[in-house]
N, C-alpha and C positions, 0 to 999 in steps of 0.2 A: 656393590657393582664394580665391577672390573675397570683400572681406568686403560687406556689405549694404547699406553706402554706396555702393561702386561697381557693384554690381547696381541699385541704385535710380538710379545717374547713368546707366547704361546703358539700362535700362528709360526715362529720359528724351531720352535719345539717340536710340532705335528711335522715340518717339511724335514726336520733330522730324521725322524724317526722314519718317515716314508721310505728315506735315502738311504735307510743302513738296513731295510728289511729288502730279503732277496739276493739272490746269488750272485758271483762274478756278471757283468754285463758280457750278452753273446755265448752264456754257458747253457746246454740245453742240455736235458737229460732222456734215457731211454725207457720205456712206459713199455713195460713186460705185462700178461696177463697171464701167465699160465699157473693159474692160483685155486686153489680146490673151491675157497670163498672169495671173492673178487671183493672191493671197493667198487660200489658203483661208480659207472665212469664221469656223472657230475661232481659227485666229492673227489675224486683227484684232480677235473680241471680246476675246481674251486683250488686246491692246495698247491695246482701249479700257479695260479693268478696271485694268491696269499702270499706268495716265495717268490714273487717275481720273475718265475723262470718264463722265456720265451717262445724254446724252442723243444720241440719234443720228437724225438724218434720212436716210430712204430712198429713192430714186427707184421703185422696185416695191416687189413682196411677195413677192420669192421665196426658196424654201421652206427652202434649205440657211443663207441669210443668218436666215431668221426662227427655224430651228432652234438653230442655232448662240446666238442672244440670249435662247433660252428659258432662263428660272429666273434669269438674271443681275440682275434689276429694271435695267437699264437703260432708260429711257424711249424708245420708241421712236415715230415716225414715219413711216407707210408711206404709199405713195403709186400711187395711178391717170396711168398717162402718156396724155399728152394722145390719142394716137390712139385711147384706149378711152373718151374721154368721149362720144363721140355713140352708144356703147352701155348707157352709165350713166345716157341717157337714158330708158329705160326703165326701169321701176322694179322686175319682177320680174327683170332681170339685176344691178341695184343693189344686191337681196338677197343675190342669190346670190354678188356678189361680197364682201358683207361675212362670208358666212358661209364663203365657204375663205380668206378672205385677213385676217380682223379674230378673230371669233367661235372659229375651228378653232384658232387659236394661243393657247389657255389662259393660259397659261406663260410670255406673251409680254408686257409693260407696255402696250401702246399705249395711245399717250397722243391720237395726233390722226391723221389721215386727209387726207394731200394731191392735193388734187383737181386733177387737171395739174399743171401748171409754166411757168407764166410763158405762159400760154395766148394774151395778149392785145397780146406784141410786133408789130411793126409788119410783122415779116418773117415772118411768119406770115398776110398778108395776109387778115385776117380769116375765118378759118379754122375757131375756134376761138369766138368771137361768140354763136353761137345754142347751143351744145351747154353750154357750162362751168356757167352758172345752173339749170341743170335737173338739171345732172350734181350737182352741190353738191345742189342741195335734195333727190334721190334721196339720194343715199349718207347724207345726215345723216338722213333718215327712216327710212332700214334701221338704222341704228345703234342709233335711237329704238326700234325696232319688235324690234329685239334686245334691249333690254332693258338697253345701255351706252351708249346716248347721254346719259347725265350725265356721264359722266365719258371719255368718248371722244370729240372734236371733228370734222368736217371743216371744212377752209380751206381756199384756195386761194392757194399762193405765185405772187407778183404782182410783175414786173420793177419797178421805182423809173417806170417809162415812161408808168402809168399814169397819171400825176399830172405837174403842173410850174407854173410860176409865169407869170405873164403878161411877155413880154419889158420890154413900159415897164413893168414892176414885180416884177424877177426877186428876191425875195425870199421866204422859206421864209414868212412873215405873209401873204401874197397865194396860198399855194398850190389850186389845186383838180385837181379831176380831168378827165381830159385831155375834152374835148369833145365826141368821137367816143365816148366809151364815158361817159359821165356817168351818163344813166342806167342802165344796164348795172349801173357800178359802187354806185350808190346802194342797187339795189337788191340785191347783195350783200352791202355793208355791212346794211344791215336783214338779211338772213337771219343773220349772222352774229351780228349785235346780239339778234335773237331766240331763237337756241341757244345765248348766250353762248360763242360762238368767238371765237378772236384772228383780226385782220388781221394776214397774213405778207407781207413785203415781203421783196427780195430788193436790199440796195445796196452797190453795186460803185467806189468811190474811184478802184479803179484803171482803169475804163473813162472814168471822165471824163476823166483824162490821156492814155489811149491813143487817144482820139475826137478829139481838138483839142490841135493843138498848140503853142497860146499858153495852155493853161489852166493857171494858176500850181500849182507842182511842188509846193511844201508846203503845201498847202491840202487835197490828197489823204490828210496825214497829220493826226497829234496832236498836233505841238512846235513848233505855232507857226507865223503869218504875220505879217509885215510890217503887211498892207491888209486887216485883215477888214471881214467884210461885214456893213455896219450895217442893221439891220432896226426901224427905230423903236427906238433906242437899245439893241437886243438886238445883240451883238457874236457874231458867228462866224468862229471860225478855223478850220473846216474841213467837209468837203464832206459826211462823215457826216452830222454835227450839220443844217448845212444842207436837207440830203437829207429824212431823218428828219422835222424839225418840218415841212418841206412840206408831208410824208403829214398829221401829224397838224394844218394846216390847212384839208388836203383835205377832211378827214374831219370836221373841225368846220363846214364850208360845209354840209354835210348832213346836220347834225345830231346830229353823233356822235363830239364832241370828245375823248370818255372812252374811246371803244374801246381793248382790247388789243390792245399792238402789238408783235409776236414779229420780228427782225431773221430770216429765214428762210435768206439767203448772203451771208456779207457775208468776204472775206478778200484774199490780193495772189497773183498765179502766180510763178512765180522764174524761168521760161526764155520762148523763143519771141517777144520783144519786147525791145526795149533799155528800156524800164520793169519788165520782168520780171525781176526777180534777187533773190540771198538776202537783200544788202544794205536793199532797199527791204521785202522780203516780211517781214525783222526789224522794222525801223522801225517799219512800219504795227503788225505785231501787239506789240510791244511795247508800241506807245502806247494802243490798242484794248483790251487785258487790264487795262493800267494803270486805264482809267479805267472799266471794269467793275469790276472788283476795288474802287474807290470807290462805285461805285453812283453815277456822278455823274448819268447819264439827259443830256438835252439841255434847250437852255433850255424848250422848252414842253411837257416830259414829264421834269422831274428825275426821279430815283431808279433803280430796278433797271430792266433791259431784257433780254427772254432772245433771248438770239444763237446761232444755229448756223453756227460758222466751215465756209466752202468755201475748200478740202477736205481730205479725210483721208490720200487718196493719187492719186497720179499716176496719170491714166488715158492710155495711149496708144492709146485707139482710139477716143476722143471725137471729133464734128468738130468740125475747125477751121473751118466758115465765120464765126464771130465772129473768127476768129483763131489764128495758132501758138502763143499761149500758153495755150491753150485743153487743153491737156493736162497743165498745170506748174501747178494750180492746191494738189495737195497740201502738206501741212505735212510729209508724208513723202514721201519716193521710191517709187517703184515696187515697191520690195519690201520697205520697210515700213521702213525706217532714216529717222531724225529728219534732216531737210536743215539743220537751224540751229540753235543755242539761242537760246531766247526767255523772257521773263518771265514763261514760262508761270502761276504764282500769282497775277501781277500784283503783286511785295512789290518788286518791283529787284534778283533775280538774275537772269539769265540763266542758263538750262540745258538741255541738252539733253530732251528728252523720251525716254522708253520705248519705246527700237523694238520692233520685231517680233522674235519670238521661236521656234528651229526653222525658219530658212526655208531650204530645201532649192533650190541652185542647180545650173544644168546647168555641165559643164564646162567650165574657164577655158579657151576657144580663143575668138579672133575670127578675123572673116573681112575681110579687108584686100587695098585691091590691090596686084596683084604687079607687082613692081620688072622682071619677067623679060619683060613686057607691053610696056613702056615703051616701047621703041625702035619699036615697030609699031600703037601704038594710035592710030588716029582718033578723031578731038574727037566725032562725031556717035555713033561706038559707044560712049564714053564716055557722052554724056549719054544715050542712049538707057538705058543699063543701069543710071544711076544713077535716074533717073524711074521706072526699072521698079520698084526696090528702094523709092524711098521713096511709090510707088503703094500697096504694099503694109507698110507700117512706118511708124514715126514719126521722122522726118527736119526734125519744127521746130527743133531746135534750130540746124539749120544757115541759120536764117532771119536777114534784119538785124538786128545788135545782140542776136543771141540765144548762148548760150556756147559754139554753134561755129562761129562767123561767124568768123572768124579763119583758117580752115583754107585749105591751097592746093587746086587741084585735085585732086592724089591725096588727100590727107586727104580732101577730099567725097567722095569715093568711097568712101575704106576706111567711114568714116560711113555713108554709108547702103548698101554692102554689110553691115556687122556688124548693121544695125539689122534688115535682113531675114531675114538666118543668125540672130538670135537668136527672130525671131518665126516662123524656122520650125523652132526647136528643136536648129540645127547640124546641122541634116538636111546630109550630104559636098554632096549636089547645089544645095541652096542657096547653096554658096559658088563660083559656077564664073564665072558671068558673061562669057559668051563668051572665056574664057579670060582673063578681067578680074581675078580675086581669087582669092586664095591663102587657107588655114590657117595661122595663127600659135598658138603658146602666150605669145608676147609682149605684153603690155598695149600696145597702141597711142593714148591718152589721152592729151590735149597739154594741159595747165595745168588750167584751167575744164572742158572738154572730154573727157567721159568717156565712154567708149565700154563699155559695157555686158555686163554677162552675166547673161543674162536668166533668170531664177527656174524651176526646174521644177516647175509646178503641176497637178494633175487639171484634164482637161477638161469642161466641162460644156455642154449644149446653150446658150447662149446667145452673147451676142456676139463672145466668145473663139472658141467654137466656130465659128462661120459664117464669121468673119474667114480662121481656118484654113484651111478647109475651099474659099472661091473664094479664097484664098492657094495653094493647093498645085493644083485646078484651073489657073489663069492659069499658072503655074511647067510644068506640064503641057504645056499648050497652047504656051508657050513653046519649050519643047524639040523641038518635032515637028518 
């Protein structure tokens, strides 16, 4: 029997351990679905509640995600994607969208309302222009008119692109907002200033290194450069910091030095690029937690800054036209296991985080090509069948400098033959390939290079679903 001293040492033991499990306090992450197999959305609230994370950003409002968070008080963020803002321009659809997608979810925290997504990039070729401002000042008036616009925000998250410094005087002190959208943007900032909403920005360390390739490597992170950049005696070592106080001289150019300023995505991908790996993807967040966990803020906004790290989990059925690493952006794997330990606390251990929990896989076979092939295979039906597979799968990783750049030719292959058999569930006929790929129960995974067995999830109508759906069509039409 235990005596009362070591039940009280013990009882102090459980309240450590409660205390060091879970991320920076006030650190919320971004919850992507665009994944051919999903995580059901109770096992990821479970592995947000396990991580302690509080606050979560949404790309929609749909209904099994918003169920799933009801009663958990986790702060939620949902969101209008940009093709629905030139309907948000009307104000009785604004209602009606706040009343099934804000108002219907009692039980639900929301905390703020994201109007598009980064509406005002360049490759959106103005697009997005005339609708976003109208869309904003709707959906905030229904909020209003609901009777939760005190305590329910809309914003608009806004690429870093908005904003930049003048070349003869590329310094975060000289920042404003970009030219073409000035006033635009001013006068969002005022509606924003007027319903007391934060300005959400979206900045990305690791696009600047992946965009230019003389732009100094540790300047991306936290631990230091060489040559920082002097800004009237204000020193920066790094591209965050830099980034950041831009915004907020952008926003002091227009009178509105004080706004709240909420970091909306801010994290590093780990594949699909030779800047993309776990190595760097630690690094970055290491040093980022570290200096949350301070509260250090940047030179012209010390103090606390609320961040929502992108992202939560690996999406394979995102596009890649930013890029192959446009699907490696999670802090977890595809099916929910933690890809690295990190500082998560920000105190200086490194640990892993709280994977997912219950996730039910399909069985361990891949599909790989056959050795029995060899002697008779043509180069163009080779490549023919391997484009078809990764037309329909995710095959970044077999990109330059990404973790299965490395592989010979039959390795590309078995690669993105397994990537297809797993995204069509190990369906016998998805592994044939003109007589190109075989069945294994042997794990075919070369070092770095893992070759997958894909989760088996409920389908549901959305991008999973449709993905499937002209997946097994095209396979169809293939075969005739």
């Amino acid at each position: 029997m235990e005596t009362p001293s070591l039940i009280f040492v013990g009882f102090l033991c459980v309240l450590w351990v409660l205390d060091c499990v879970g991320v920076v306090e006030g650190i919320g992450v971004n919850w992507g679905t665009m994944a051919t197999h999903e995580l059901p959305p109770g096992v990821v609230v479970q592995m947000l509640q396990d991580n302690g994370i509080q606050k979560v950003k949404l790309f929609d409002a749909n209904d099994t995600t918003m169920s799933a968070l009801s009663g958990t008080g986790i702060e939620v963020m949902v969101a209008i994607p940009n093709d629905q803002l030139a309907a948000m321009n009307d104000f009785g659809r604004a209602k009606k969208w706040v009343t099934r997608n804000v108002t219907h979810y009692n039980g639900v925290n929301i905390k703020y309302v994201a109007v598009g997504n980064e509406p005002f990039l360049a490759a959106y070729n103005n697009s997005f222009i005339q609708t976003t401002l109208p869309a904003l000042e709707n959906i905030q008036n229904a909020l209003n008119a609901a009777g939760v616009g005190d305590k329910i925000k809309a914003t608009v998250p806004l690429n870093a692109d908005v904003y930049n410094s003048p070349t003869d005087n590329p310094v975060p002190s000289a920042g404003t907002f970009r030219s073409d959208i000035s006033d635009l943007m001013t006068q969002i900032v005022q509606f924003l200033n007027k319903n007391n909403a934060p300005f959400t920005v979206n900045i990305y360390p690791f696009l600047s290194l992946y965009a230019n390739e003389d732009f100094p490597v540790d300047f991306a992170f936290f631990d230091g450069v060489s040559a920082p950049i002097n800004d009237n005696g204000v020193m920066y070592t790094n591209v965050f910091d830099a980034n950041f106080d831009t915004l907020v001289s952008s926003l002091k150019a227009v009178g509105y030095g004080n706004m709240p300023i909420f970091v909306g995505e801010v994290g590093w991908p780990t594949d699909g690029d030779k800047n993309a790996n776990l190595q760097y993807a630690q690094r970055f967040y290491n040093g980022l937690l570290k200096r949350l966990t301070a509260k250090q803020g940047t030179p012209l906004r010390p103090g606390n800054i609320e961040v929502y790290l992108f992202g939560l989990i690996d999406e394979d059925a995102k596009s890649i036209d930013p890029g192959n690493f446009e699907r490696h952006w999670g802090i977890f794997r595809y099916d929910g296991k933690p890809k690295y330990p990190i500082d998560a606390t920000g105190q200086g251990q490194n640990s892993y985080l709280i994977g997912a929990k219950n996730v039910d896989y399909l069985p361990q076979k891949w599909c790989v090509f056959n050795p029995a092939a060899n002697d008779n295979v043509n180069v163009t039906k080779m490549g023919d069948n391997i484009n078809y597979a990764c037309t329909f799968s995710d095959c970044t990783s077999l990109g330059y400098g990404a973790s299965c750049s490395n592989l010979d030719a039959q390795g590309n292959a078995s690669y993105a033959f397994n990537m297809y058999f797993q995204v069509q569930n190990q369906v016998p006929m998805s592994c044939d390939f003109e007589g190109l790929a075989t069945v294994t129960t042997q794990n075919p995974s070369q070092g770095n290079c893992n070759f997958i067995i894909q989760i088996a999830s409920s389908f549901s109508l959305g991008p999973s679903f449709s993905i499937l759906v002209i997946s097994f069509l095209c396979l169809a039409f293939y075969l005739m």
